[in-house]
C-alpha positions as CSV (number, residue, x, y, z in Angstrom):
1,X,0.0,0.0,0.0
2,X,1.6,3.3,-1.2
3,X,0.8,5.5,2.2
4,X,1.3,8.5,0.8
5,X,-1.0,8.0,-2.3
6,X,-3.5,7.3,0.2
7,X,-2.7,9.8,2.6
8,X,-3.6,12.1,-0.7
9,X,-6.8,10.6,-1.2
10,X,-7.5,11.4,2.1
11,X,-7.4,14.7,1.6
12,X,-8.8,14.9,-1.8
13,X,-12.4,13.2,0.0
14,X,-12.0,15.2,3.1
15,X,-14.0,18.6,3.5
16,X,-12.1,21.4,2.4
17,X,-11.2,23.1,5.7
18,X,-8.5,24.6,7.9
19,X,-8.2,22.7,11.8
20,X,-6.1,24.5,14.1
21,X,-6.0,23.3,17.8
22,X,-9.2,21.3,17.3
23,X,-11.0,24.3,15.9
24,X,-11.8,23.7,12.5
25,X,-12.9,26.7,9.9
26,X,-14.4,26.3,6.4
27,X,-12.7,27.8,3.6
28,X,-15.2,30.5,2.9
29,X,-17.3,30.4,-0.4
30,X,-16.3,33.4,-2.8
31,X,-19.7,35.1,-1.5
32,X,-18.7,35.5,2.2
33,X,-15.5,36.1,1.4
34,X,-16.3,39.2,-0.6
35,X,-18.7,39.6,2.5
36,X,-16.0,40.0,4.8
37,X,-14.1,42.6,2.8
38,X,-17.0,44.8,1.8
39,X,-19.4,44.8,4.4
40,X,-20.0,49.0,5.7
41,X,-20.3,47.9,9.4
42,X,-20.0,49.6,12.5
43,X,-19.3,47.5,15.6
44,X,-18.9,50.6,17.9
45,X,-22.2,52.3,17.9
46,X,-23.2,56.1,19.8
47,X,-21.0,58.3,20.6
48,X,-23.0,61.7,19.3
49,X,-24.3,64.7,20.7
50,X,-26.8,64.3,23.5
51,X,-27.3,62.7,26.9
52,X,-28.3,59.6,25.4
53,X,-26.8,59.4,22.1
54,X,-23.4,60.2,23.4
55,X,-23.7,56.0,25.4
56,X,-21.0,53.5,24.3
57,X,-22.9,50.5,22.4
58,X,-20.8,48.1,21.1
59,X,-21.0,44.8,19.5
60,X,-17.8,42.3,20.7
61,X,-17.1,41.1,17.3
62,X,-14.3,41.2,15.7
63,X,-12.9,44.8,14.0
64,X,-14.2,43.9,10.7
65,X,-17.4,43.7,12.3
66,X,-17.9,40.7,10.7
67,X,-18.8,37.7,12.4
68,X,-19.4,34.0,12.8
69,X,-21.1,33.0,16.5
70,X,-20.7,29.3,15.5
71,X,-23.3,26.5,16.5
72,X,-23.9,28.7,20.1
73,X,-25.2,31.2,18.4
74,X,-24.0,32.9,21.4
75,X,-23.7,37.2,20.7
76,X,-22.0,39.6,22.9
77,X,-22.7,43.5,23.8
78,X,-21.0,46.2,26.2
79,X,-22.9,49.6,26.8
80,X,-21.3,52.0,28.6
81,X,-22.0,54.3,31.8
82,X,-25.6,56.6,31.2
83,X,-27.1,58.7,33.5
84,X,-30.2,58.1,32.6
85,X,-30.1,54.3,30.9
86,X,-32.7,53.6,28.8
87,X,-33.5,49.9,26.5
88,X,-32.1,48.9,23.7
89,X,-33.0,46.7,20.8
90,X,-31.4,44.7,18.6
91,X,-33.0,43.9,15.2
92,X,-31.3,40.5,13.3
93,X,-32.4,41.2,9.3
94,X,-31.3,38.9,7.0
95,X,-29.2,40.2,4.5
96,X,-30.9,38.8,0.9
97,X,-34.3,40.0,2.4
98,X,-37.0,38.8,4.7
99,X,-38.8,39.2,7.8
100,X,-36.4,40.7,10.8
101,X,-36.8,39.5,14.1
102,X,-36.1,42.0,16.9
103,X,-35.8,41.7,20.7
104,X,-35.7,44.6,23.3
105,X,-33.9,44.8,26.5
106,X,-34.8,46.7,29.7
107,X,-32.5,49.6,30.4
108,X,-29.5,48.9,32.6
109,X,-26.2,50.9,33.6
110,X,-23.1,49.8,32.4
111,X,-22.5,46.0,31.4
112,X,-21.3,43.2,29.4
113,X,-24.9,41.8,27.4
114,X,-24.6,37.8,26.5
115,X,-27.7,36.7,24.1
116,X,-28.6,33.9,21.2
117,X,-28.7,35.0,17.8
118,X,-32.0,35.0,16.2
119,X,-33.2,31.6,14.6
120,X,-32.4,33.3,10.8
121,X,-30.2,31.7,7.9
122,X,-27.1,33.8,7.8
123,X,-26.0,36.2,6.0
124,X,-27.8,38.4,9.0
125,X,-27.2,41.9,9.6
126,X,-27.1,42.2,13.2
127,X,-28.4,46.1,14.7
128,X,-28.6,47.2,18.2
129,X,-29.2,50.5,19.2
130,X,-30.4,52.5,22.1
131,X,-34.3,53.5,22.7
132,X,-33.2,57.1,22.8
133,X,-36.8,58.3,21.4
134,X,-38.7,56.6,24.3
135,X,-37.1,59.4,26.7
136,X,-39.8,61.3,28.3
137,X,-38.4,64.8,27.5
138,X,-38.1,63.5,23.4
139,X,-41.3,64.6,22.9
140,X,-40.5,68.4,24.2
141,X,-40.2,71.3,21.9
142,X,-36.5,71.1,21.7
143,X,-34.2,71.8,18.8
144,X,-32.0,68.7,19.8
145,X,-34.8,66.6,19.9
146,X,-33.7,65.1,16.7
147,X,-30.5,63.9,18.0
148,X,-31.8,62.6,21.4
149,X,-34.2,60.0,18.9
150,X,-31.1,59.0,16.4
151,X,-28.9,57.2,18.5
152,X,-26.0,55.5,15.6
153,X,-26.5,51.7,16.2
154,X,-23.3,49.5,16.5
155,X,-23.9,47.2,13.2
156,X,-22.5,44.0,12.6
157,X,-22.9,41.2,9.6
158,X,-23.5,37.6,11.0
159,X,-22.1,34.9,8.5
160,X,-22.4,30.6,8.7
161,X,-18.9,29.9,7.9
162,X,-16.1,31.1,10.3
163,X,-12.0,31.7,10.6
164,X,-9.5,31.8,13.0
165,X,-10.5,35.6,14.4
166,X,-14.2,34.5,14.8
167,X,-12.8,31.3,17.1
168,X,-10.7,34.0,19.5
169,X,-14.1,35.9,19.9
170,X,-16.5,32.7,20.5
171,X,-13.5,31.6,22.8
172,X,-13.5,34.6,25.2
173,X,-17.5,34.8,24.8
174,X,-17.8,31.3,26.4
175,X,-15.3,32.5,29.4
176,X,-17.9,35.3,30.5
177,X,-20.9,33.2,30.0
178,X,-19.0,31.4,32.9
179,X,-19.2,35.0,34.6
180,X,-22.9,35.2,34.2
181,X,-24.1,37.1,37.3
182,X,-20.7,37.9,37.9
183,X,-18.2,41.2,37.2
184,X,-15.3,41.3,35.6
185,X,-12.2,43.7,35.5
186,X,-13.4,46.3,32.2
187,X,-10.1,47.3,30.4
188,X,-8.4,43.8,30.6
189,X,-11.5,42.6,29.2
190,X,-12.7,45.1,26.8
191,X,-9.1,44.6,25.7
192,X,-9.9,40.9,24.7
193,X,-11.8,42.4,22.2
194,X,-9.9,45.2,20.9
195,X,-12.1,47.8,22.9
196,X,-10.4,49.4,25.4
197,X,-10.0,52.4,23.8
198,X,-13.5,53.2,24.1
199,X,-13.0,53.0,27.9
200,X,-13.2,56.9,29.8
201,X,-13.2,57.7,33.1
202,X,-16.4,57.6,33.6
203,X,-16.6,54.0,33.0
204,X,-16.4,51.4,36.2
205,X,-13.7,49.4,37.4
206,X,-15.7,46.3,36.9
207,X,-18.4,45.3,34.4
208,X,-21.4,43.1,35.4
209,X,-21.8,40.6,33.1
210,X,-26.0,40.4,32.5
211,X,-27.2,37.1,31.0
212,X,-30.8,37.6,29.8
213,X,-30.5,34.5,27.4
């Protein structure tokens, strides 16, 4: 038996993939690769004039904003300190079209978010934004009104097939879902992510980590 004829038809049969420390990642399809180098998104999402606008609201994804969550479907959030917290919602749209499927979350202070994507066939652009127009004083005669109610949501593209920065992600989600309930230290772990630059003083020494499933 000639092993390494065999050893090629092996490979041949085998699913085209790349397994690194018993992670293995698809080769992605022409389509999603394009995906991943095109796609306008915004992981980091606020930041603007106004009380509420001006809240941190970020998706932990990687920089590309791009994303795979694997079979856990498991998603990650941080929203920074507010004075006056108020919801937020998160809308999963799928990309070729569709009905969304959205799902709100009471207002909290500052905190790491863990949830499960939406039941929707990837490619899914992922939203989440704050519920800046449910303030009571939107409705006032004010000429910032408009920026109060247009808070820029952190937006992120949710794909099937994954690489090796989608794995570092899912890896350090799964270590706070063990934190559920829990706080951890904020710039080591916003670091994790390549976030701790949106860290100010105003921002707690330790972040809850909320669970709402």
């Amino acid at each position: 038996m000639n092993f390494k004829n065999s050893a090629q038809r092996v490979l041949l049969q085998a699913p085209i993939g790349i397994c690194l420390a018993f992670l293995c990642f698809s080769v992605p399809s022409p389509a999603e690769a394009n995906l991943r180098s095109t796609f306008p998104g915004r992981r980091v999402g606020g930041g603007t004039r106004g009380d509420c606008t001006s809240r941190v609201l970020a998706h932990l994804v990687p920089a590309s904003s791009v994303y795979s969550p694997g079979a856990s479907g498991l998603l990650g959030l941080v929203q920074g300190p507010a004075i006056n917290p108020v919801g937020l919602t998160m809308t999963f749209q799928p990309q070729a079209g569709g009905a969304a499927t959205s799902r709100t979350l009471d207002a909290t202070d500052a905190g790491l978010i863990l949830v499960r994507k939406a039941d929707l066939k990837a490619p899914v652009v992922w939203q989440s934004g704050f519920d800046c127009a449910s303030k009571e004083d939107s409705a006032q005669a004010d000429p910032l009104v408009f920026v109060e109610a247009a808070s820029p949501p952190a937006v992120s593209l949710l794909l099937d097939e994954q690489e090796p920065s989608d794995a570092a992600v899912q890896v350090a989600l799964q270590a706070l879902l063990q934190r559920c309930g829990a706080t951890v230290p904020t710039r080591t772990t916003l670091a994790t992510f390549g976030l701790v630059d949106v860290v100010t003083a105003r921002w707690p020494e330790q972040l809850p980590v909320r669970c709402p499933g």
